[in-house]
Residue frames as qw, qx, qy, qz and C-alpha x, y, z in Angstrom:
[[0.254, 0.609, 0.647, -0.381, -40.45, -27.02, -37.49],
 [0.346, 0.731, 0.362, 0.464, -42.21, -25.09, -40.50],
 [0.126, -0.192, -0.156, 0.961, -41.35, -21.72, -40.49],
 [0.153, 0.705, 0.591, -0.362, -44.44, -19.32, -40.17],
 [0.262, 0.579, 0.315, 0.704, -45.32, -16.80, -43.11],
 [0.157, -0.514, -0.391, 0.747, -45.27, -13.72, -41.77],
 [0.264, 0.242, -0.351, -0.865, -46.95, -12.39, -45.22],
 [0.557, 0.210, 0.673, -0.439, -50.05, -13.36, -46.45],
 [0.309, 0.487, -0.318, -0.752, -50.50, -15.07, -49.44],
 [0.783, 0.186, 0.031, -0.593, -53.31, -17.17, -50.88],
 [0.948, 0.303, -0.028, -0.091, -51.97, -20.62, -51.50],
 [0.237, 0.884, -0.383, 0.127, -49.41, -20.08, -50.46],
 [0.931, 0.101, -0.346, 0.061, -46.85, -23.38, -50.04],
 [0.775, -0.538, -0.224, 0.246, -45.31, -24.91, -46.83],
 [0.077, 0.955, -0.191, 0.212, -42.02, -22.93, -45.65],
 [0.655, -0.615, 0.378, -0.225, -39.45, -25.37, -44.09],
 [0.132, 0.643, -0.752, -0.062, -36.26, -27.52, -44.09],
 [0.115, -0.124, 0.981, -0.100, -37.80, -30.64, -43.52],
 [0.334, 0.466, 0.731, -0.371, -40.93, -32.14, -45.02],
 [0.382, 0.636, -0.173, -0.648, -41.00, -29.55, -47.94],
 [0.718, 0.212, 0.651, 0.130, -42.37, -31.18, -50.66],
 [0.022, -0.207, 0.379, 0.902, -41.12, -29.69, -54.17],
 [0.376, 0.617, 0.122, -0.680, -43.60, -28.48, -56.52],
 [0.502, 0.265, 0.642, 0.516, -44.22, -30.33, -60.34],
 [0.216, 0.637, 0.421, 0.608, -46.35, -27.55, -61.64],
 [0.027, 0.235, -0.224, 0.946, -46.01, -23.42, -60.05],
 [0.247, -0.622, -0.694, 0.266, -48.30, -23.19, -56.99],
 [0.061, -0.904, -0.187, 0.380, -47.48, -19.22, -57.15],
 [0.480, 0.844, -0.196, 0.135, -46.19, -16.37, -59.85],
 [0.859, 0.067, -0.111, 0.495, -42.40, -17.14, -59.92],
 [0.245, 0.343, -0.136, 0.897, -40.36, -14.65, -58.01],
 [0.645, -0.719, -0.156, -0.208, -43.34, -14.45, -54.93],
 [0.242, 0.399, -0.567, 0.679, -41.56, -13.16, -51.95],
 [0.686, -0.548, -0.374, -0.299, -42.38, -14.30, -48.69],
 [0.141, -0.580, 0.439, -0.671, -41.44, -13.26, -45.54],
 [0.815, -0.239, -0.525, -0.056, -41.30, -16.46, -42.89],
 [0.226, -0.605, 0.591, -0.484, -40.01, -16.70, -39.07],
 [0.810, -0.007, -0.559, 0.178, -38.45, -20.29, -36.94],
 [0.698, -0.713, 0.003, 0.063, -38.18, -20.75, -33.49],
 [0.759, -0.178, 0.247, 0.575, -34.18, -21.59, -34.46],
 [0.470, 0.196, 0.415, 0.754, -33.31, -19.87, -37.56],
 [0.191, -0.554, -0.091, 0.806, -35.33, -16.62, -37.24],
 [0.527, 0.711, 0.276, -0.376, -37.28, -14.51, -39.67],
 [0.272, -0.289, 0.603, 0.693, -35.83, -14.61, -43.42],
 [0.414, 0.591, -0.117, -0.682, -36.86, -13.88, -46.60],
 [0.421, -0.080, 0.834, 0.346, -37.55, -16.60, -49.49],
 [0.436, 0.385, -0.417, -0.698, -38.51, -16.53, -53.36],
 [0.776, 0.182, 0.591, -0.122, -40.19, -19.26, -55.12],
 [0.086, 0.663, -0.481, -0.568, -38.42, -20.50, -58.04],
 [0.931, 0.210, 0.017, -0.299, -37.91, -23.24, -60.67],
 [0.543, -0.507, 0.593, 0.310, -35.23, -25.49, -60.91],
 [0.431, 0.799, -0.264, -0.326, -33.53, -25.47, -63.79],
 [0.473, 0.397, -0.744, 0.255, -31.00, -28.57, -62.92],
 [0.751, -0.484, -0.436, 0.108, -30.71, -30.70, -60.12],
 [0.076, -0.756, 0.220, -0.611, -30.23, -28.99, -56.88],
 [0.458, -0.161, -0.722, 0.493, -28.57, -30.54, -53.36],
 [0.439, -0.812, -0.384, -0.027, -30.70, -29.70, -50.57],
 [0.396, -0.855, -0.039, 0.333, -29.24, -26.19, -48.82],
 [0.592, 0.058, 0.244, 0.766, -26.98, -25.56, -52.21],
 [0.018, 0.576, -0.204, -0.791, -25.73, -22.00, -53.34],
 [0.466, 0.526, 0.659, 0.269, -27.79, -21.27, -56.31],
 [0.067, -0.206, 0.167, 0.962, -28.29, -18.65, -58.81],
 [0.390, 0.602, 0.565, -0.408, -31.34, -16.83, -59.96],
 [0.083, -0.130, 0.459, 0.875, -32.01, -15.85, -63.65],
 [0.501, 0.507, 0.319, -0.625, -35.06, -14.54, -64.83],
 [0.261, -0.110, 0.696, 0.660, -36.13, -15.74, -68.19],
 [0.553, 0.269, 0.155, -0.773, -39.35, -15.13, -70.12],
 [0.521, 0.239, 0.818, -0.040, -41.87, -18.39, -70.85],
 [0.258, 0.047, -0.516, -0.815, -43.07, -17.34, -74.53],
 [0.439, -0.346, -0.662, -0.498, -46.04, -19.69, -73.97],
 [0.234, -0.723, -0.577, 0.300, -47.17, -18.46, -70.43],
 [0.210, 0.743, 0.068, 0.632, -46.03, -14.87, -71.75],
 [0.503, -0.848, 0.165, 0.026, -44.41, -14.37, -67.91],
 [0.241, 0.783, -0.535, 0.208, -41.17, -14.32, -66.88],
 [0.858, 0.143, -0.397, 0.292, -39.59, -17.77, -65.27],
 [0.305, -0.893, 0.303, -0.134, -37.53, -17.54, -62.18],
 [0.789, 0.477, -0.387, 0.025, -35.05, -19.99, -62.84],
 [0.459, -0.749, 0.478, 0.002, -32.62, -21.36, -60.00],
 [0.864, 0.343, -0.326, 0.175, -29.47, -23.62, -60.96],
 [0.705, -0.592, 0.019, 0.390, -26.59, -24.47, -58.79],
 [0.112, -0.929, 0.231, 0.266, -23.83, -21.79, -58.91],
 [0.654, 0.693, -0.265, 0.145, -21.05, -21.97, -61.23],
 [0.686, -0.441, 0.045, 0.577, -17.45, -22.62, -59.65],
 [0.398, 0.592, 0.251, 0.654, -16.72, -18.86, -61.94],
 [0.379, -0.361, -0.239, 0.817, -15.30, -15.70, -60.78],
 [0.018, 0.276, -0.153, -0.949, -16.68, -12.18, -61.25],
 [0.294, 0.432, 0.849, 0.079, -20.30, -14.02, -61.56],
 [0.209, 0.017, 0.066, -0.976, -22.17, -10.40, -60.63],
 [0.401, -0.221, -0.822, -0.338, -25.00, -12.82, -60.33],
 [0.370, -0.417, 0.356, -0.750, -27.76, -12.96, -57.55],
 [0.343, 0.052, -0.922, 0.172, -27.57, -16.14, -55.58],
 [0.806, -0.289, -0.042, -0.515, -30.02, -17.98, -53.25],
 [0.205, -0.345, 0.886, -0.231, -29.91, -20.81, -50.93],
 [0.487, -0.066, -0.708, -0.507, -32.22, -24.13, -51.48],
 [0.622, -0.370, 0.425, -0.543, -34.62, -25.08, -48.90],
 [0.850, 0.045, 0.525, 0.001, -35.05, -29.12, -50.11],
 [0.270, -0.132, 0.828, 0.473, -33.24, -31.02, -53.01],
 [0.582, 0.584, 0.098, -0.557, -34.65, -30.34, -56.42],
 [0.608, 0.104, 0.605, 0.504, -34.52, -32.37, -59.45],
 [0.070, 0.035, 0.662, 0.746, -35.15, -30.42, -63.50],
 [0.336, -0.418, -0.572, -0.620, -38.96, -28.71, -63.70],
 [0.376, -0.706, -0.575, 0.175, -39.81, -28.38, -59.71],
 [0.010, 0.664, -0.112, 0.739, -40.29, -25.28, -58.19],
 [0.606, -0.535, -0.534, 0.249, -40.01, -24.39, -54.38],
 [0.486, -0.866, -0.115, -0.018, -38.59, -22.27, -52.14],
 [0.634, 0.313, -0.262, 0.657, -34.86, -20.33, -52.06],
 [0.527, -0.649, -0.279, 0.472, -33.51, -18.58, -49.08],
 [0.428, 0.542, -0.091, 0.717, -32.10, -14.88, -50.21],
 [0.114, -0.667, 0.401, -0.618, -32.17, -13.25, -46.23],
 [0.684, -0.531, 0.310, -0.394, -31.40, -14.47, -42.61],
 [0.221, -0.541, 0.810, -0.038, -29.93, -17.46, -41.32],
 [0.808, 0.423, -0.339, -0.231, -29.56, -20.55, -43.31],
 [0.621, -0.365, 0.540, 0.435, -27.04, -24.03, -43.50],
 [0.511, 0.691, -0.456, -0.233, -25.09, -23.57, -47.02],
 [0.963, 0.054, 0.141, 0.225, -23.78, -26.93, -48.29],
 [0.054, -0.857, 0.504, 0.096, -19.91, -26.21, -48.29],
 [0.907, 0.186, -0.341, 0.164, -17.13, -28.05, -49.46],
 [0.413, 0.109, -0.607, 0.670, -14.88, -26.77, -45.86],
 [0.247, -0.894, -0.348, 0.138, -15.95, -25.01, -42.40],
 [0.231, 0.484, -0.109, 0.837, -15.30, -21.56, -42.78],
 [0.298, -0.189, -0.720, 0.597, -14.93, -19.76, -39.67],
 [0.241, -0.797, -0.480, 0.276, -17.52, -17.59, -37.56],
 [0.022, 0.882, 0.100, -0.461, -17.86, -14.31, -38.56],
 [0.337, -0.153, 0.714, 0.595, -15.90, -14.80, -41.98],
 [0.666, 0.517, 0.000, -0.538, -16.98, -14.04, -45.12],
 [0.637, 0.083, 0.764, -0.059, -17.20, -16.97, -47.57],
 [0.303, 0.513, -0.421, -0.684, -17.07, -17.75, -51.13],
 [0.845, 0.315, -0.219, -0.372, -17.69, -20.19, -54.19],
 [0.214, -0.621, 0.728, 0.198, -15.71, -23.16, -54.00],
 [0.112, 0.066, 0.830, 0.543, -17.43, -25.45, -56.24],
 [0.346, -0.421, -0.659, -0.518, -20.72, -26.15, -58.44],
 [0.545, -0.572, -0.449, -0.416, -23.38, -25.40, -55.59],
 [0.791, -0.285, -0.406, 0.359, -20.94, -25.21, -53.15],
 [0.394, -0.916, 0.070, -0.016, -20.02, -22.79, -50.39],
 [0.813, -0.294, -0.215, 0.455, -16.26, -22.88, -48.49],
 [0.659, -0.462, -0.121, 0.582, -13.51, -20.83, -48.68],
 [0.310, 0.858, 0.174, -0.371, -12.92, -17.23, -50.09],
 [0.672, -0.267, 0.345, 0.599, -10.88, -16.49, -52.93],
 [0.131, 0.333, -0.115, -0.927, -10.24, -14.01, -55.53],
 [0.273, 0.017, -0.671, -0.689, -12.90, -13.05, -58.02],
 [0.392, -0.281, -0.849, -0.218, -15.66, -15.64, -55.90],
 [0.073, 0.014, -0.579, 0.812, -16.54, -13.81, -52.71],
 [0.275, -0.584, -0.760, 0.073, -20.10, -14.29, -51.52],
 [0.050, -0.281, 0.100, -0.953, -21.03, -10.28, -51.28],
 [0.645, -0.250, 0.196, -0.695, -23.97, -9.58, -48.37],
 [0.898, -0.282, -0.158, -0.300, -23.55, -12.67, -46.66],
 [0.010, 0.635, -0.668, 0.388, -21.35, -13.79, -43.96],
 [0.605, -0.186, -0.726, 0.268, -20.26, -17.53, -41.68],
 [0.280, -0.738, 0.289, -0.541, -22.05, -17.34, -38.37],
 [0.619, -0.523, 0.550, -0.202, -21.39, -20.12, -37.47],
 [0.038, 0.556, -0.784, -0.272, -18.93, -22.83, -38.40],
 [0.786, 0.100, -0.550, -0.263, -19.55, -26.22, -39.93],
 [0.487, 0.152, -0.820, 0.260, -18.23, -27.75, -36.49],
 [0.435, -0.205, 0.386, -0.787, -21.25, -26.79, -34.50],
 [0.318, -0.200, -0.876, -0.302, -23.13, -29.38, -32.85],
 [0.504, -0.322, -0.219, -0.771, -26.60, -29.97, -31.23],
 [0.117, -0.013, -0.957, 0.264, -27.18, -32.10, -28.48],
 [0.578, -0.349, -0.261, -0.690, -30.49, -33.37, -27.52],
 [0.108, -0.204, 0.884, -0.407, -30.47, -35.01, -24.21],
 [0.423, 0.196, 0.818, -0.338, -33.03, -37.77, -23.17],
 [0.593, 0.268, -0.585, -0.484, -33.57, -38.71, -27.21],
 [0.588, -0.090, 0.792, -0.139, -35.27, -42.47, -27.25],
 [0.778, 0.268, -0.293, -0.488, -35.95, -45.11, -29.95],
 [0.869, -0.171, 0.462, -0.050, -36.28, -48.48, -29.55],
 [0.328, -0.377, 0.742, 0.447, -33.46, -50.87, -31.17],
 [0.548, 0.273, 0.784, 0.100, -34.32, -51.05, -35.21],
 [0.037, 0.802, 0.486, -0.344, -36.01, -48.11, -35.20],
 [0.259, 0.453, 0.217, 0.825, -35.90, -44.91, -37.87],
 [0.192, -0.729, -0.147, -0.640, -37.60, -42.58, -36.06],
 [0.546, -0.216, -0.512, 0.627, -36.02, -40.80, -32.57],
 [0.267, -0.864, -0.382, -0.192, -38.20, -39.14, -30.58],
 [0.496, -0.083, -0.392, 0.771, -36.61, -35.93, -28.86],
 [0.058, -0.531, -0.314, 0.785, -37.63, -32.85, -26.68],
 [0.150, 0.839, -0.014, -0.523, -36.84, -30.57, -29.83],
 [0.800, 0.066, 0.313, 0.507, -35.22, -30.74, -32.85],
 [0.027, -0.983, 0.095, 0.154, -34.57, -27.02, -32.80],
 [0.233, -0.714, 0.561, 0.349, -30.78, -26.87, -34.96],
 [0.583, -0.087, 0.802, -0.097, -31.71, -29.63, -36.38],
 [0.632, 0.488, -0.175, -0.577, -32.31, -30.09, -40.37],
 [0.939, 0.279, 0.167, 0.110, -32.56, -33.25, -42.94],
 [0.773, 0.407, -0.297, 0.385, -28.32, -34.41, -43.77],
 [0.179, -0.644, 0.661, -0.339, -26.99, -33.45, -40.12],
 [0.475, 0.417, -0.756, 0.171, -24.81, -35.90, -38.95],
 [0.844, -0.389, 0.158, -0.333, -26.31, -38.25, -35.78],
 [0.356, 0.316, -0.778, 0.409, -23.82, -39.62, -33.30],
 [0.541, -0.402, 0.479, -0.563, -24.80, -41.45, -30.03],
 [0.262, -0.055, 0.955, -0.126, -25.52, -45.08, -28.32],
 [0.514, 0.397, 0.759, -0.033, -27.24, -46.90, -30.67],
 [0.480, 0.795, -0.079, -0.362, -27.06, -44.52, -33.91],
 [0.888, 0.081, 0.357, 0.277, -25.89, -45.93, -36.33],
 [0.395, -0.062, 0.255, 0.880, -22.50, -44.80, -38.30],
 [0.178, -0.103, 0.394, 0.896, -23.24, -42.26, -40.63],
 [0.022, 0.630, 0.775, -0.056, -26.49, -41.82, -39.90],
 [0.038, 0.185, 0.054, 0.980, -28.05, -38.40, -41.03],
 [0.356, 0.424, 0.569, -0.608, -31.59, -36.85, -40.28],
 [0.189, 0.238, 0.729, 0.613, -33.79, -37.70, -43.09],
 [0.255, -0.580, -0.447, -0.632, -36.96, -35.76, -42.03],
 [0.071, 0.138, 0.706, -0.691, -38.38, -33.89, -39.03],
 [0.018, -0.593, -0.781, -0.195, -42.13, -33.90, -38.39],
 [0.129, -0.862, -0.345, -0.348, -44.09, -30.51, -37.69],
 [0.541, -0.835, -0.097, 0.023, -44.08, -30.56, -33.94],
 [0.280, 0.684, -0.547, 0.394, -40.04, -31.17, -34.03],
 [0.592, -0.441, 0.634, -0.231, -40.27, -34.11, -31.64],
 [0.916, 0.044, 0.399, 0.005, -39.97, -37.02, -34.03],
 [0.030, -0.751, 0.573, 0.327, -37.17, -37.13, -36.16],
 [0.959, 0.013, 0.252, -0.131, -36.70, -40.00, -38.81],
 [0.479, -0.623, 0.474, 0.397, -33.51, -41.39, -38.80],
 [0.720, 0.468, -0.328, -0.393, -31.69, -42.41, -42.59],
 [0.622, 0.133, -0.769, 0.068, -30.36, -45.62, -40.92],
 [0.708, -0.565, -0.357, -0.229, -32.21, -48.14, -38.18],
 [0.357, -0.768, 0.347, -0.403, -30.75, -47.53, -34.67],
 [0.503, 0.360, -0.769, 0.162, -28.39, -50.57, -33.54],
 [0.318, -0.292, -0.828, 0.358, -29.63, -50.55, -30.14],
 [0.006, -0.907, -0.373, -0.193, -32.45, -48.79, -28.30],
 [0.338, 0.457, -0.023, 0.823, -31.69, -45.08, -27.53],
 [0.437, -0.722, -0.485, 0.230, -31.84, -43.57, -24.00],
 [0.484, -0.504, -0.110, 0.707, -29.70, -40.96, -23.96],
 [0.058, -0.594, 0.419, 0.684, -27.34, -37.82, -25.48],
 [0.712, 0.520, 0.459, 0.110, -28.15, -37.54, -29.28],
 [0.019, -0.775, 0.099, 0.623, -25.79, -34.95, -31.17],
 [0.648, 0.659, 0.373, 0.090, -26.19, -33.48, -34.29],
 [0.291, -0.552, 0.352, 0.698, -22.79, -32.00, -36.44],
 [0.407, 0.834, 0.075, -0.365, -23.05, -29.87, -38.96],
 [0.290, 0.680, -0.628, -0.244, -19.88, -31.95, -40.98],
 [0.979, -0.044, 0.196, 0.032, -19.01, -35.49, -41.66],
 [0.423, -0.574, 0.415, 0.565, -15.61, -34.21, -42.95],
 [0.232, 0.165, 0.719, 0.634, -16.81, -34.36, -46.85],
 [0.029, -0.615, -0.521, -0.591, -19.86, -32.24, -46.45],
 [0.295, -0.407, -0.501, 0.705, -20.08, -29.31, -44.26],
 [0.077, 0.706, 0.603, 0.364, -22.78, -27.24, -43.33],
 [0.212, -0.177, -0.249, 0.928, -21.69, -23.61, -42.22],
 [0.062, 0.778, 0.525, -0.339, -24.79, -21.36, -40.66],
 [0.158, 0.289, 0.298, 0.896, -24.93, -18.05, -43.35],
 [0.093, 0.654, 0.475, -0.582, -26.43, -15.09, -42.64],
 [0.345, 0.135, 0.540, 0.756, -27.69, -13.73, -45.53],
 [0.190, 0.728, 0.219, -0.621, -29.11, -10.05, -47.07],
 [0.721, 0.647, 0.123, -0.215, -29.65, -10.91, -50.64],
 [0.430, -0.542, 0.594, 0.410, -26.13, -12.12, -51.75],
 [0.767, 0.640, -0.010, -0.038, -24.87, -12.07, -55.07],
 [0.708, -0.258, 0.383, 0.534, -21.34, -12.97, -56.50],
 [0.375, 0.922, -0.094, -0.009, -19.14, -10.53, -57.98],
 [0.823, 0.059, -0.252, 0.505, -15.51, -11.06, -56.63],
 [0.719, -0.561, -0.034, 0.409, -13.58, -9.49, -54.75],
 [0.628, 0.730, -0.116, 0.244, -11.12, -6.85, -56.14],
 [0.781, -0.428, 0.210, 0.404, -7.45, -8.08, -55.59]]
């Protein structure tokens, strides 16, 4: 579901992991903070930037101000993190896939998935491990103010989930845990099926492949397909400096 602003501000564009449409031209002054809150994921803190490069939906990003000579402001730039030690950079999470020139929404507090390239465990701190990528710590890359709460091998069941056989879209209770590229396992989901989009309410879910037969039952979302894993981050403005070994 959207996440609610808990700040008020004029014009101020949707808040939410699913449905968030990016931005061609700045709806608000780059660098707007906004204070939001989710039934699931709790109150957190997000900036409104520009992409600067293409961005994977929930990648580790970095923020650089720059200054627009012909709007005479300053730019908030986001790009996907280096794989570089001893950035000292201040880092963000993406709410939706960005391509070059949109602007949206970056996650810099509370709880988040981070595209990783492993699950790192619960309660663990966490580091760079490639371009835009979360995983494991090591020297020099360490993910300062921000910590795994939960691992990439959490899943979600939704019990009594239906869709009829064909069907993209699977109607459940809730989709509370639930964001666009978890993994969907159950009778009648097809393989590798991810979530491509929830709607508002969080009862309709649309699927990114048609259902094989119809769906009566257990639906469960994991947070890994073994090549992309999404470990839960709590984050309090995190920046990358490294470790000192």
């Amino acid at each position: 579901m959207p996440f609610a602003a808990v700040d008020s501000v004029i014009g101020s564009p949707p808040i939410q992991f699913s449905g968030l449409v990016a931005d061609a031209a700045a709806r608000l002054q780059p660098g707007q903070l906004v204070t939001a809150s989710d039934n699931w994921w709790g109150t957190g803190e997000f900036i409104y930037a520009k992409a600067a490069g293409t961005i994977r939906a929930f990648g580790l990003c970095v923020l650089t101000p720059a200054f627009n000579s012909t709007t005479n402001t300053y730019d908030w730039n986001a790009t996907e993190v280096p794989n570089t030690a001893n950035l000292g950079r201040m880092l963000c999470v993406s709410a939706v896939a960005l391509t070059s020139g949109q602007f949206s929404w970056f996650q810099v507090t509370g709880l988040c998935p981070v595209n990783c390239q492993a699950s790192v465990a619960a309660d663990a701190t966490f580091g760079i491990a490639a371009a835009g990528q979360g995983g494991a710590n090591s020297a020099g890359k360490q993910i300062l103010n921000a910590r795994v709460v939960a691992a990439a091998t959490t899943t979600v069941a939704k019990t009594n989930s239906f869709a009829q056989s064909g069907s993209a879209v699977l109607t459940v209770s809730s989709a509370d845990g639930w964001f666009p590229g978890a993994f969907l396992s159950g009778t009648g989901i097809a393989a590798a099926t991810t979530v491509s989009s929830i709607d508002p309410s969080g009862r309709f879910v649309t699927l990114s492949a048609v259902t094989t037969a119809q769906v009566t039952g257990t639906v469960t979302a994991t947070y890994n397909n073994a090549a992309i894993f999404y470990n839960v981050a709590h984050l309090n403005r995190p920046f990358a400096q490294g470790a000192i070994t």
